[in-house]
N, C-alpha and C positions, 0 to 999 in steps of 0.2 A: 483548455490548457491542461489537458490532461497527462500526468506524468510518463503513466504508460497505458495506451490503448487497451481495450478489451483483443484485439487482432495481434498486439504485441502479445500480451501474456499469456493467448494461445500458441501461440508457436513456440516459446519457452519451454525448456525441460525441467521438470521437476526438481532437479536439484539446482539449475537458475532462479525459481519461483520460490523458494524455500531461502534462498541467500537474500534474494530484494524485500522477500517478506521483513527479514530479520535488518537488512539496513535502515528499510522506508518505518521499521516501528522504532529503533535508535533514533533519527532524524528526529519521532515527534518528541520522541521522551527529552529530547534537547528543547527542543521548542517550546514545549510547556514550563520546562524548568525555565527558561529563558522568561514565559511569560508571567509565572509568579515571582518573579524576584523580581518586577518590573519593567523588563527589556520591553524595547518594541520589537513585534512581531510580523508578519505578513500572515495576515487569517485567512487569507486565498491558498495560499502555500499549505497549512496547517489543515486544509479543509479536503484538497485536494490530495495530499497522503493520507490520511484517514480513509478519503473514497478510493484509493488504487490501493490500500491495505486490504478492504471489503471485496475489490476486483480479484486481486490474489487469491486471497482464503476460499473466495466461491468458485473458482476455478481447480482450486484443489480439491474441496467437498467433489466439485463432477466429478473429476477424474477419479477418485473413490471409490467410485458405485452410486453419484448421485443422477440425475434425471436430466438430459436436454431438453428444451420443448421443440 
């Protein structure tokens, strides 16, 4: 249940990848605050933007000057 594929966020343009960056890290900053003040959460939800955050960022490291295998 991936939010957005590895095959999605390559075909996205840089300044797409930099916009979902900065919404999908709002979303957790909610959700955490959600989860210390008590609320219930969905920790699939919370697990899953953290790992499409990590997809993002390493996709922009490549496109940098970083290394394909």
């Amino acid at each position: 249940m991936a939010i957005l594929r590895k095959s999605e966020i390559k075909k996205m343009g840089e300044e797409e990848l930099r916009k979902k960056l900065d919404e999908f890290r709002v979303e957790i900053m909610k959700l955490n605050a959600q989860r210390y003040v008590g609320g219930s959460i969905n920790p699939g939800r919370l697990r899953e933007l953290r790992r499409t955050v990590a997809r993002i960022l390493t996709e922009l490291n490549l496109r940098a000057g970083g290394e394909r295998k």
